[in-house]
Backbone bond lengths (Angstrom), bond angles and torsions (degrees), N, CA, C in turn:
res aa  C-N    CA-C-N  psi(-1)  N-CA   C-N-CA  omega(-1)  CA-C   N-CA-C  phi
1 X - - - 1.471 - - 1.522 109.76 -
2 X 1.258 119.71 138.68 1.149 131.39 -177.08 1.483 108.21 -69.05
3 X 1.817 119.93 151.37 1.521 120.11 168.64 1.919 94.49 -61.84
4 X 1.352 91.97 137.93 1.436 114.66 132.64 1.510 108.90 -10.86
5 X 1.602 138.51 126.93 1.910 115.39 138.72 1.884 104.77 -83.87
6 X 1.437 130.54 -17.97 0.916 109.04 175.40 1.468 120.11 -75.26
7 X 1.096 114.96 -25.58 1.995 127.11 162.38 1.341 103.01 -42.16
8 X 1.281 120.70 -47.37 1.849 114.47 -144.73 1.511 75.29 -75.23
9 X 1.762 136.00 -71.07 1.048 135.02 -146.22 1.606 103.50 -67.17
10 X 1.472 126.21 -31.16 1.454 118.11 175.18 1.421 119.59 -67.02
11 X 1.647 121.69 -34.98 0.922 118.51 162.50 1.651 135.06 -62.65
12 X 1.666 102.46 -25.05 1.537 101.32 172.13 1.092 108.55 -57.64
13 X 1.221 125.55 -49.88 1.774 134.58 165.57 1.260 131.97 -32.68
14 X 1.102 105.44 -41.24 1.160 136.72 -172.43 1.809 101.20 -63.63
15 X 1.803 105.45 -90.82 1.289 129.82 152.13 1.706 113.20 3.90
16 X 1.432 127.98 -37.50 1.736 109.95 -157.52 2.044 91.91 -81.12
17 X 1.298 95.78 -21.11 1.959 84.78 179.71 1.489 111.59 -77.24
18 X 1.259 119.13 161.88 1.396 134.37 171.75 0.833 112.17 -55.40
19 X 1.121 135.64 145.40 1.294 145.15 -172.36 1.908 120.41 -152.88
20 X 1.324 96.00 95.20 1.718 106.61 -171.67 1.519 113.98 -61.61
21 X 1.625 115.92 -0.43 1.411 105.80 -171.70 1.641 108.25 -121.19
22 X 1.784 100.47 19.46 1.538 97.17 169.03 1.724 124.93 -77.93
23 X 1.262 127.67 162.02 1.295 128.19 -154.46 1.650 94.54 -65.64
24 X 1.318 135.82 141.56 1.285 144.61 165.84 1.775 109.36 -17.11
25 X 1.175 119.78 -63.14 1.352 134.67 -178.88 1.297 118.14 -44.79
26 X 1.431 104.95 -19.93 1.851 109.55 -179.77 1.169 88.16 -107.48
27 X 1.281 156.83 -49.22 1.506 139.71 -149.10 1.702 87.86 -92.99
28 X 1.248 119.42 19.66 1.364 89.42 177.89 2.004 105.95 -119.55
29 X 1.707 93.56 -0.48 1.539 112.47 175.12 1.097 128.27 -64.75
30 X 1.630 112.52 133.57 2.092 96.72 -171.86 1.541 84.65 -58.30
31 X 1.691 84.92 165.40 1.756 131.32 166.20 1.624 94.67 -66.31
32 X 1.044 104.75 -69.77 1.712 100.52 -175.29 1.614 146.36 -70.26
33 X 1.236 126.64 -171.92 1.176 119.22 -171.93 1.711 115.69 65.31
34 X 1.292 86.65 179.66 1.624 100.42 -174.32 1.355 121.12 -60.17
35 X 1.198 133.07 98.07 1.743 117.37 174.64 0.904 137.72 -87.28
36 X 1.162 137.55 112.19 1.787 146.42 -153.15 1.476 136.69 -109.62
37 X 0.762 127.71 63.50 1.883 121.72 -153.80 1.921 93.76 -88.62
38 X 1.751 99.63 123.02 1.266 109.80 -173.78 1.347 104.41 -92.30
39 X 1.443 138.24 121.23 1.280 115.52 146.49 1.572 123.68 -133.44
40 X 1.596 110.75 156.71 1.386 112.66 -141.45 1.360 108.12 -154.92
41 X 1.213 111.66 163.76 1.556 118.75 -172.29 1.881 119.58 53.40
42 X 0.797 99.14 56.01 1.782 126.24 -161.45 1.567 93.84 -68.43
43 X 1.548 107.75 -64.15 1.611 113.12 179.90 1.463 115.53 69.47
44 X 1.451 105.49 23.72 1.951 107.57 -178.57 1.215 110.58 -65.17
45 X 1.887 116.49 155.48 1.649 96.85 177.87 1.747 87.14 -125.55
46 X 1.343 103.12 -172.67 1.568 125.28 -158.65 1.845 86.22 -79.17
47 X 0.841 108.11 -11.15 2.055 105.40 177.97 1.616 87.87 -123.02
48 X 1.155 102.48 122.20 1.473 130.95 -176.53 1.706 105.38 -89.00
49 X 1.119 110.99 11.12 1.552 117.48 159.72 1.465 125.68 -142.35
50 X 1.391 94.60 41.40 1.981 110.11 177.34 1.588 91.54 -106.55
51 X 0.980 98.39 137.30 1.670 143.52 167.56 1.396 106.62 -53.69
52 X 1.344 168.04 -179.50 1.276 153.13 1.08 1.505 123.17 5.92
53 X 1.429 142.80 141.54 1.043 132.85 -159.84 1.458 121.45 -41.30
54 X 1.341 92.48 78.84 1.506 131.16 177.52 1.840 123.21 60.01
55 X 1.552 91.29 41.22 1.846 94.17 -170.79 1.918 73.02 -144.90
56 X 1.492 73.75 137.34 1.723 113.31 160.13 1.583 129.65 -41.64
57 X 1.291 128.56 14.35 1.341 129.93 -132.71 1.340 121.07 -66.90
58 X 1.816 115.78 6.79 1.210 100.60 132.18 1.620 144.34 -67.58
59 X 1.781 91.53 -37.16 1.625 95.46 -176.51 1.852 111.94 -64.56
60 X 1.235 107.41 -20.45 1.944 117.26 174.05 1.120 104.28 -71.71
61 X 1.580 158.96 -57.28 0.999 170.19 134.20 1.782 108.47 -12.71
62 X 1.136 127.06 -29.63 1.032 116.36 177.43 1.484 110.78 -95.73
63 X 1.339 107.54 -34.56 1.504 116.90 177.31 1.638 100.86 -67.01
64 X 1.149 115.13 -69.24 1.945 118.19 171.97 1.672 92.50 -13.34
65 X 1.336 109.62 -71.42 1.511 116.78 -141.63 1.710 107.77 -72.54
66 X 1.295 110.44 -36.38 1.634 118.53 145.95 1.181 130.23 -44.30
67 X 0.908 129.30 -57.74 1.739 161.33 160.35 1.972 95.82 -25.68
68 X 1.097 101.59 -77.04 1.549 119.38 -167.41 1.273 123.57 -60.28
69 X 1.391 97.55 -47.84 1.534 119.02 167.43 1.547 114.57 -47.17
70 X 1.087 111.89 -42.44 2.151 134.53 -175.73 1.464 78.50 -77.71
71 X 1.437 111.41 -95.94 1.684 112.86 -164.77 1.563 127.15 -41.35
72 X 0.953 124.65 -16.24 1.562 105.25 169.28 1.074 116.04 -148.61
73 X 1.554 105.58 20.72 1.955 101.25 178.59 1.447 123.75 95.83
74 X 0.852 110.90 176.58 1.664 120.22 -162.47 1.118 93.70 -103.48
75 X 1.866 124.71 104.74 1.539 128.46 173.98 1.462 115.11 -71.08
76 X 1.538 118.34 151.69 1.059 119.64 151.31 1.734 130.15 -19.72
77 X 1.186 101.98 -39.67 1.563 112.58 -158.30 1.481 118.75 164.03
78 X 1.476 129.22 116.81 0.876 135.84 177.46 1.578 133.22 -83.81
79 X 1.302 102.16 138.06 1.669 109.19 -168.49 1.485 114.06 -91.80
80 X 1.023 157.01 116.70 1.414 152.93 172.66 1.701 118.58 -115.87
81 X 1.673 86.63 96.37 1.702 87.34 -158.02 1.813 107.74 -91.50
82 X 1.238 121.89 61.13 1.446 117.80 164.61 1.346 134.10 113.61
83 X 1.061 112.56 161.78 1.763 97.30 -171.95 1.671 119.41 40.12
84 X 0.872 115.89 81.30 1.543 122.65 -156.50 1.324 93.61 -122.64
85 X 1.301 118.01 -28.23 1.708 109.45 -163.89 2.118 83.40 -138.89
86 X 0.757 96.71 144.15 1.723 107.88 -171.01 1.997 104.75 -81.90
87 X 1.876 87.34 -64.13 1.778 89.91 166.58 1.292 140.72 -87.09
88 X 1.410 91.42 -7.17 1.053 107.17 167.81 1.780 125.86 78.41
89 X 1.708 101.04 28.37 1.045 129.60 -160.49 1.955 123.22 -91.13
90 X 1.296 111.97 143.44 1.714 100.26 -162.72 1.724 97.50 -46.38
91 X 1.425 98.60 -55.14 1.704 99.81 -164.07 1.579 134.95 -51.46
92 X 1.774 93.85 -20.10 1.637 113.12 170.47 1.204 101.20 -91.56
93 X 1.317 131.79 -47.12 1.803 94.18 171.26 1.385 133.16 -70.92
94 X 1.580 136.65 -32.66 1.298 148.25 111.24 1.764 105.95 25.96
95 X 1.390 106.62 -62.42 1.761 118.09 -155.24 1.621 80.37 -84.59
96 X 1.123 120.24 -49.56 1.800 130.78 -167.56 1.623 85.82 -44.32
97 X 1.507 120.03 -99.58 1.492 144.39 171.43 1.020 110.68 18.38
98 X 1.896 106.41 -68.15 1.252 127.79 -176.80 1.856 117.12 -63.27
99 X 0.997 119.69 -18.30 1.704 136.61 -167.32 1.709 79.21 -90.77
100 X 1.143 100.62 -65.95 1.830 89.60 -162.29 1.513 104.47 -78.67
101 X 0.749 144.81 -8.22 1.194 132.98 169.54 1.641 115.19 -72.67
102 X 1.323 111.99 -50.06 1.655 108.03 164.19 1.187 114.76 -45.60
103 X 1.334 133.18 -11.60 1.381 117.63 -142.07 2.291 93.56 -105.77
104 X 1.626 90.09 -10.87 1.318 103.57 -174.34 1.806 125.38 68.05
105 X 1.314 102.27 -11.10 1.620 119.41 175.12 1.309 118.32 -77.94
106 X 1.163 110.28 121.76 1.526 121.21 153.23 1.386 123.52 -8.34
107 X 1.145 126.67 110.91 2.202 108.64 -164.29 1.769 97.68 -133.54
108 X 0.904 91.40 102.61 1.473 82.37 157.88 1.669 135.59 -82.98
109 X 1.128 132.27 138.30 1.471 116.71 173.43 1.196 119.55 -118.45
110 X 1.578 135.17 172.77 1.680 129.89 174.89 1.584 76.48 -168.15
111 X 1.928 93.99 156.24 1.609 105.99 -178.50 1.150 107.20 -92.40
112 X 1.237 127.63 166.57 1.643 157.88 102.49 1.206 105.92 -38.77
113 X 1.485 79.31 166.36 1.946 100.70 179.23 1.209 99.54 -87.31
114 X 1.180 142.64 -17.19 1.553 120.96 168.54 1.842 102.70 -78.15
115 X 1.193 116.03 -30.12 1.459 97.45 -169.65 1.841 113.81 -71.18
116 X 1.316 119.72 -170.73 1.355 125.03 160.19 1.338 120.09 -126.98
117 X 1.328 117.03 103.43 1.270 117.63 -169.25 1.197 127.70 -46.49
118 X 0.985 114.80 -67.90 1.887 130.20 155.36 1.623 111.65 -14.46
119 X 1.257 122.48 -37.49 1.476 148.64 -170.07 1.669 85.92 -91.30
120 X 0.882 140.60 -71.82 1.316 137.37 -143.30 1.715 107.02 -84.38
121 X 1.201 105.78 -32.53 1.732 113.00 174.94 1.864 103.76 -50.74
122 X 1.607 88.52 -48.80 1.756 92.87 -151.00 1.723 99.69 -82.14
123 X 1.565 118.56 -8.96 1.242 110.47 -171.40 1.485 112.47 -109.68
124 X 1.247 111.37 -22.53 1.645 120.49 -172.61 1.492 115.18 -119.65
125 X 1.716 115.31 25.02 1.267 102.28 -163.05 1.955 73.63 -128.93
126 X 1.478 96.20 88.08 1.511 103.17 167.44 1.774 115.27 -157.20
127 X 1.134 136.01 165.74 1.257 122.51 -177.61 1.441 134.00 51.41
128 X 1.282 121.88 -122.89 1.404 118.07 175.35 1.826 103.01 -99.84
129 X 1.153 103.98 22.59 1.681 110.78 -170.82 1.916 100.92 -101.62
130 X 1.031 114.34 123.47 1.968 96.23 164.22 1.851 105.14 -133.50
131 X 1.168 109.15 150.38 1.268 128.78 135.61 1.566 139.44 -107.91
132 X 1.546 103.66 69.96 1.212 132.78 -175.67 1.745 134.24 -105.33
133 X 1.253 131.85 131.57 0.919 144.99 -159.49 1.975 116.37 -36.17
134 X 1.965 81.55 -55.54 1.826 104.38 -178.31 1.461 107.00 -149.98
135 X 1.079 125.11 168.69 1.419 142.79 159.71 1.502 115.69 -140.67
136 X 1.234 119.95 141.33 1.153 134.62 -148.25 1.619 101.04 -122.95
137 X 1.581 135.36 98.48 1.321 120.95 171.08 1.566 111.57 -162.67
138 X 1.695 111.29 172.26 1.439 105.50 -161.44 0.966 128.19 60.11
139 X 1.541 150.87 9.75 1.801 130.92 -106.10 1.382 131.51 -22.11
140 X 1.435 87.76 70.87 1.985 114.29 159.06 1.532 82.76 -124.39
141 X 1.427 81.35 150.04 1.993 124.20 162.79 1.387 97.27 -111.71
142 X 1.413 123.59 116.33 1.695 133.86 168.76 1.884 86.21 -83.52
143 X 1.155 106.57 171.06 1.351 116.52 165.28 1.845 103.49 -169.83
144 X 1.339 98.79 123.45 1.795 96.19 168.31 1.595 108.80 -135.85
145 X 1.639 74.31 149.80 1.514 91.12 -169.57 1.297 126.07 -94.49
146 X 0.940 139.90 164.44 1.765 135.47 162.18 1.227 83.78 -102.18
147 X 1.664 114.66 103.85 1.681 113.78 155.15 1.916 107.73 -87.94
148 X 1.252 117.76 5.12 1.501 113.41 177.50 1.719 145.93 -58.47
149 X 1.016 112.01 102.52 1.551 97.90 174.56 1.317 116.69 -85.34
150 X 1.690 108.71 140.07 1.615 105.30 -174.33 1.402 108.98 -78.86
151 X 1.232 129.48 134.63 1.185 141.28 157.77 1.908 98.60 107.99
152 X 1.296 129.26 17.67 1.365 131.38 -158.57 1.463 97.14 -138.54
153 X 1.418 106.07 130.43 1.786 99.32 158.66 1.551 118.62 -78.93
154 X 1.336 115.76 1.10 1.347 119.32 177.75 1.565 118.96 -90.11
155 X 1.803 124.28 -177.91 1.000 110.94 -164.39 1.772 82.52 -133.76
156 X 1.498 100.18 161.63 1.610 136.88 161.36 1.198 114.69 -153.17
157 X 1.739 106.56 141.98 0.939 93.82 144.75 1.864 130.65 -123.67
158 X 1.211 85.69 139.29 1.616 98.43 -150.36 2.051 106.59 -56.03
159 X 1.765 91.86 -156.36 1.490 91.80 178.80 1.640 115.08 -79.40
160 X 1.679 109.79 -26.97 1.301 102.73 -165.97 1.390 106.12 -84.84
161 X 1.492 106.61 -24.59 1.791 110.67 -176.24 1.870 101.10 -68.05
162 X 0.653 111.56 -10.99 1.740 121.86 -169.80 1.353 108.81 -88.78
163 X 1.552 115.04 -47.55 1.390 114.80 -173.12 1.665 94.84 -93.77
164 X 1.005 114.00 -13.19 1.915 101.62 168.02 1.399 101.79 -84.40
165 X 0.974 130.96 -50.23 1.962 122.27 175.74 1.726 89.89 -40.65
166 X 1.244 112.73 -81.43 1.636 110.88 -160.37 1.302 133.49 -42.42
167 X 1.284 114.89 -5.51 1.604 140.79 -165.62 1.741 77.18 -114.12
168 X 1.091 144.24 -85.93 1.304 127.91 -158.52 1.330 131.60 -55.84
169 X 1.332 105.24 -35.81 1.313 122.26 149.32 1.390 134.28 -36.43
170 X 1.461 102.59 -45.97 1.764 116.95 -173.14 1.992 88.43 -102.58
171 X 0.968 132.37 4.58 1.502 119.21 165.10 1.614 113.82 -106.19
172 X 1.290 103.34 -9.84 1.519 95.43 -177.68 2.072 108.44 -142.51
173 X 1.211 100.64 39.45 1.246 126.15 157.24 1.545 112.45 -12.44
174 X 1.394 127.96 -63.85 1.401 133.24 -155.54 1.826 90.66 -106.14
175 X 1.341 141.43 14.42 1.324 137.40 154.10 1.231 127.88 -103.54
176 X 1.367 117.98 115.89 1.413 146.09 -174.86 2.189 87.66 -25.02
177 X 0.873 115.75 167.68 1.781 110.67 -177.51 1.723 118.13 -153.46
178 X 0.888 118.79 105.12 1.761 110.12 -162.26 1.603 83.19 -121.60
179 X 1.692 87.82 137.91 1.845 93.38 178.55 1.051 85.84 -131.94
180 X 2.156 76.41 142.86 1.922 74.07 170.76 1.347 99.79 -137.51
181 X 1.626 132.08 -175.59 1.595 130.69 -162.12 1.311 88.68 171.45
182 X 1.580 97.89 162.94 1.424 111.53 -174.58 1.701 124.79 -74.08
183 X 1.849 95.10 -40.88 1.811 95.64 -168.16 1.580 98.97 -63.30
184 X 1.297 114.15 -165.28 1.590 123.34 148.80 1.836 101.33 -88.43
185 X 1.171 98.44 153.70 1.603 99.96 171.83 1.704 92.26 -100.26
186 X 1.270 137.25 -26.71 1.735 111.55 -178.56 1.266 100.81 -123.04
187 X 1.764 117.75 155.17 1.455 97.95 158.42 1.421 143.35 -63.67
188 X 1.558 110.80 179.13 1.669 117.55 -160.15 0.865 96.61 -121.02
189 X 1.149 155.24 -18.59 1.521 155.89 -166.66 1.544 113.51 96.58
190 X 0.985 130.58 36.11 1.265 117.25 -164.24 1.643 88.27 -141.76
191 X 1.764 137.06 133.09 1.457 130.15 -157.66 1.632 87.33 -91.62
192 X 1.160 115.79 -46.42 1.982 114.58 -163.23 1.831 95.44 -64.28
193 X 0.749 113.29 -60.91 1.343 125.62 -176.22 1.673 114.19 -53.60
194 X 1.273 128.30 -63.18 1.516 126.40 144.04 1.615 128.93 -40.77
195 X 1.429 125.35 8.70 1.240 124.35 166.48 1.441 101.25 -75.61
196 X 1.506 121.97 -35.60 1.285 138.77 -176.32 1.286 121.59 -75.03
197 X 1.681 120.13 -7.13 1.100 109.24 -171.23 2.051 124.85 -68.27
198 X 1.412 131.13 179.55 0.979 96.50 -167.44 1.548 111.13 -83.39
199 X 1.091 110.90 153.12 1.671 122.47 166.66 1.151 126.57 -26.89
200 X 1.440 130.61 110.79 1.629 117.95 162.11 1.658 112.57 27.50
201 X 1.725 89.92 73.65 1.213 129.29 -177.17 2.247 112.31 -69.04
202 X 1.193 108.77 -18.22 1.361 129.34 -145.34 1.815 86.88 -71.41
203 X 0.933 119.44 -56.66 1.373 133.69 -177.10 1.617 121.30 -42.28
204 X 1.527 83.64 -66.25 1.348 105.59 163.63 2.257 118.53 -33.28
205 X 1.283 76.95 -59.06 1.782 90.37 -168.00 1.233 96.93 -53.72
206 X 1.605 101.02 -57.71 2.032 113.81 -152.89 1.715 93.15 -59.53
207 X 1.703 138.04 -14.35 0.774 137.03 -166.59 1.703 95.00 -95.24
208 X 0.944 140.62 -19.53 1.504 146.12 -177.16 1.251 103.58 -100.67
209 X 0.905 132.48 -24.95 1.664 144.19 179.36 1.219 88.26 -76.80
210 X 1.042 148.32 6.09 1.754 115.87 175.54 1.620 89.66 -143.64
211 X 1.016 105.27 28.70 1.678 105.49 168.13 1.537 103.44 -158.55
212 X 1.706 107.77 96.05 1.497 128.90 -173.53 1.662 106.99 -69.36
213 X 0.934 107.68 -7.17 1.700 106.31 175.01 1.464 117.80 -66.47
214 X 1.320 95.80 -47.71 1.311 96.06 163.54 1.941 139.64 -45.15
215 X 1.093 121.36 119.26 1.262 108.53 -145.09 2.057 89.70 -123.68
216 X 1.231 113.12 -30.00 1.515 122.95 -172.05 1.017 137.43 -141.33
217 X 1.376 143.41 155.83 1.503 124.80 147.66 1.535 114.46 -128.82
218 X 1.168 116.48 170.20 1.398 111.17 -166.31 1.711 98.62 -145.41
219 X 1.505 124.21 137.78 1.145 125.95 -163.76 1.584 120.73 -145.30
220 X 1.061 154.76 161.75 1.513 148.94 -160.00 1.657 81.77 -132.60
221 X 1.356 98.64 -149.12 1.823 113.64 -172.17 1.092 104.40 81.93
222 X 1.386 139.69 -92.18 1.454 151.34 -119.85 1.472 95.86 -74.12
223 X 1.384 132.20 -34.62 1.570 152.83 -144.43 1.696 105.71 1.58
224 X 1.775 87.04 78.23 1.453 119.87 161.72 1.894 96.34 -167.40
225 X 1.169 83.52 -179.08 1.975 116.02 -178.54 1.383 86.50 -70.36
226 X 1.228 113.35 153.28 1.622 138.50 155.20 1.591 120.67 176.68
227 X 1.419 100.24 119.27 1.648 105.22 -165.92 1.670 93.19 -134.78
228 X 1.409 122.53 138.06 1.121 147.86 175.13 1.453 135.91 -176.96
229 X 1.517 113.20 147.30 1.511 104.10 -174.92 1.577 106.75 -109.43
230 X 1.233 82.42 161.01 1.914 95.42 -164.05 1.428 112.61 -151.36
231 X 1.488 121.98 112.72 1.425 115.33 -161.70 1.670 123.63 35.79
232 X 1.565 96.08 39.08 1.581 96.76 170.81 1.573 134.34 96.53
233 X 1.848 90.27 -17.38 1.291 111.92 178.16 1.275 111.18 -93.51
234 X 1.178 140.52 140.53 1.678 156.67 155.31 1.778 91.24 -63.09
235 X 1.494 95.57 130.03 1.380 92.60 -170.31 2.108 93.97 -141.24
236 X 1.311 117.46 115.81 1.670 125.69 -160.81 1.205 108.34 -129.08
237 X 1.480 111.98 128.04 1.287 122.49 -178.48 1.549 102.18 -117.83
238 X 1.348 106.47 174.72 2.133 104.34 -166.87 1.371 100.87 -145.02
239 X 1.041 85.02 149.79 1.976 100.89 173.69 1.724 97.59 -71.19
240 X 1.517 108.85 172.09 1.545 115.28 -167.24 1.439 87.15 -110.56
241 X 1.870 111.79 159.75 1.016 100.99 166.03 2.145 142.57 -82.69
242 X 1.714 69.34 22.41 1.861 85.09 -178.19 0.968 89.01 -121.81
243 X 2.170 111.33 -121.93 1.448 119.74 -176.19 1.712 127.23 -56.45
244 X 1.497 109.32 159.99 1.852 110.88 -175.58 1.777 85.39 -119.99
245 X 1.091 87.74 154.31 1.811 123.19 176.27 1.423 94.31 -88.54
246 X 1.495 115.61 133.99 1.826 100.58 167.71 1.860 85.88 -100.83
247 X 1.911 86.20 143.67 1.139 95.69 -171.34 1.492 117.56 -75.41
248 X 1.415 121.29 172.09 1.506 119.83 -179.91 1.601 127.10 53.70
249 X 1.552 123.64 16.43 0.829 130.47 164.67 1.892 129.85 -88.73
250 X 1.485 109.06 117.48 1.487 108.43 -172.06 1.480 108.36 -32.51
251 X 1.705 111.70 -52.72 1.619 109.05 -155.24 1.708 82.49 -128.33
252 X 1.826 105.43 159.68 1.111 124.34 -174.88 1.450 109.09 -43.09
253 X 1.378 106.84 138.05 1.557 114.13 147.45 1.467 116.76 -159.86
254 X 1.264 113.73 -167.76 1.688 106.95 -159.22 1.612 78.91 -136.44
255 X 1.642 84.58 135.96 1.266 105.80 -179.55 1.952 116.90 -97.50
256 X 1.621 114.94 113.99 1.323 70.56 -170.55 1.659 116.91 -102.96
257 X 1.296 113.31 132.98 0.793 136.15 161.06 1.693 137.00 -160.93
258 X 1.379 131.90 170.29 1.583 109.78 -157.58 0.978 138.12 -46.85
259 X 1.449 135.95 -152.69 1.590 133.55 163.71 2.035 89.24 -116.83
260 X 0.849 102.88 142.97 1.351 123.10 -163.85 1.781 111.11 -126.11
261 X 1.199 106.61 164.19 1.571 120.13 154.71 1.398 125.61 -161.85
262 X 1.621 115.41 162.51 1.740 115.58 -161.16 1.803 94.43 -94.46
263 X 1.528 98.80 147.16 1.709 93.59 153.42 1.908 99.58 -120.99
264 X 1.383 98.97 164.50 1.411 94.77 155.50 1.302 115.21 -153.85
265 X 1.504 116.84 176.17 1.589 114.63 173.39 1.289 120.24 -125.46
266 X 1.240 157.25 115.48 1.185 168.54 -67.44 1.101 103.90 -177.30
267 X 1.306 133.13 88.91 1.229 133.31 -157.56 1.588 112.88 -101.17
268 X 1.573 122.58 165.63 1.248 123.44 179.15 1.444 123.70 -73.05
269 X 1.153 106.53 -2.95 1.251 138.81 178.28 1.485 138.79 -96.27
270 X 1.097 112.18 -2.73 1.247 151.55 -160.39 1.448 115.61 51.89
271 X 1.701 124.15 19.74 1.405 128.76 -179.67 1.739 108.78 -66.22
272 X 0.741 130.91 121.46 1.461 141.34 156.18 1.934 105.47 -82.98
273 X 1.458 102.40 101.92 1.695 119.78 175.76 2.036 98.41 -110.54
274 X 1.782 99.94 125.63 1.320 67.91 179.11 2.307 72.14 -156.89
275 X 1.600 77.75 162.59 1.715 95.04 177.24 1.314 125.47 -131.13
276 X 1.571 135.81 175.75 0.879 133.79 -146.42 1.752 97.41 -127.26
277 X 1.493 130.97 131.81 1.601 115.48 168.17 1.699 104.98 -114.18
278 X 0.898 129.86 169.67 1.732 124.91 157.69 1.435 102.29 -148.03
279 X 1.128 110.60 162.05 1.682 138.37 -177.85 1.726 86.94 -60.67
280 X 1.160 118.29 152.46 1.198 133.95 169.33 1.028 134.89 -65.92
281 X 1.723 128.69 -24.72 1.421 157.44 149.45 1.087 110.91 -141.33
282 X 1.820 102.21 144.64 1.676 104.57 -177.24 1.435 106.87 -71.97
283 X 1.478 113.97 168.32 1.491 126.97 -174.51 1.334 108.83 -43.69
284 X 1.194 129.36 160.59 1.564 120.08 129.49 1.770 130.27 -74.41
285 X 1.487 105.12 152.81 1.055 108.60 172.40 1.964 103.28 88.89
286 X 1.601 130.25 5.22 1.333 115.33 173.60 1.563 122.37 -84.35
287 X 1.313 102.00 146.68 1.807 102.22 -151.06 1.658 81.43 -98.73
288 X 1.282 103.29 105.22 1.591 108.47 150.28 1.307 140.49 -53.61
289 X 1.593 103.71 -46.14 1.726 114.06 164.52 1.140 126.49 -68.60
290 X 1.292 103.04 5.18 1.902 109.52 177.04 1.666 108.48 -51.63
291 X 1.187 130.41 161.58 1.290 136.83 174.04 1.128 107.95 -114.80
292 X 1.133 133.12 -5.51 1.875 127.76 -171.66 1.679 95.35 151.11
293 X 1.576 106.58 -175.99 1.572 109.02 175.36 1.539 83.99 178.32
């Protein structure tokens, strides 16, 4: 059975009081700074009762988004880093729109390689919903990227995504700067999964390397955990809100365990503190022996 949509919005409500029975990891988060709860790799389709290797991934996505909302409070603004809609269909982003829009929060979005960007500007860029370049708050600079190539499950980022980072970069100099995009920019250990990583990454960095504001990036794809530093940067990858990748494996497999999402806090300081929640038991019905999809 599907969440409630009047739940998700009662619970945002709900969420701004204290709450002594959230998981350790949130009561242990500063009060301050920017608060962010990422979630990503959604994979909804235009029939709101299709399967993903064999889980509901609307009904996970609604529970995630319930789930998060209770557990750590009413964020600043939400990140939705990619692959959000699987076919990439009017009616699955439409159903998306509508989820975040109850939710009354700030949402940012950027594509995946399953989504279509072009599609996602003109359908989800209304209300408290955007598909926008940057946002500017707390003194943080958000910045998202289109790391997408059309017709590729892999990521770049190209010439124009490059000279729009560098222009934001050089306008907001003295703000803390967290980028985020869909591919991973390094590998994870995993060979099937690193075919995808992003493209002739070198550019990219040496271009962040000369602008210390920059403090992070934050990325979907992998749909598992991944945290590491790299020339200085805190660099975080997230579980999806359906299927998990088991990590470190040459060739695909499904990991089982929940559908998950990241929060973080954005500090005045330029600290990036951030944690991990998951559904309480994985779905029913996920096909482990799957080989790919």
């Amino acid at each position: 059975m599907l969440v409630s949509l009047k739940n998700i919005k009662m619970k945002r409500s709900m969420s701004s009081h204290p709450d002594n029975n959230k998981p350790e990891i949130f009561r242990q988060m500063p009060a301050d700074g920017v608060n962010v709860l990422q979630i990503t790799d959604c994979h909804l389709y235009a029939d709101p009762s299709r399967c993903l290797l064999g889980i509901n991934t609307l009904e996970t996505f609604d529970q995630i988004l319930e789930q998060a909302l209770r557990e750590a409070g009413r964020p600043d603004l939400i990140m939705a880093t990619g692959d959000l809609v699987h076919d990439a269909s009017d009616s699955g982003y439409k159903r998306l729109l509508g989820r975040f829009k109850l939710t009354e929060i700030p949402t940012y979005c950027l594509p995946g390689n399953h989504d279509q960007p072009g599609k996602m500007t003109q359908l989800l860029n209304q209300d408290n919903v955007h598909c926008i370049p940057s946002v500017q708050t707390k003194g943080w600079s958000l910045v998202f990227l289109d790391s997408t190539i059309p017709g590729s499950d892999g990521g770049r980022i190209d010439q124009r995504q490059m000279a729009l980072l560098k222009q934001l970069l050089e306008e907001h100099p003295d703000k803390n700067t967290l980028i985020s995009m869909h591919h991973h920019p390094l590998p994870v250990g995993s060979r099937w999964m690193d075919t995808m990583v992003l493209e002739q990454p070198q550019a990219f960095f040496d271009l962040l390397q000369k602008h210390p504001q920059v403090k992070g990036i934050l990325c979907g794809h992998i749909h598992q955990n991944f945290e590491a530093t790299y020339q200085g940067l805190k660099i975080l990858g997230s579980p999806s809100t359906c299927v998990q990748f088991t990590a470190g494996e040459d060739d695909f497999a499904i990991d089982p365990t929940p559908p998950g999402y990241r929060w973080l806090s954005l500090q005045a300081d330029g600290e990036i503190v951030s944690g991990l929640s998951s559904l309480p038991e994985i779905p029913s019905g996920l096909d482990l022996a799957s080989m790919g999809y």
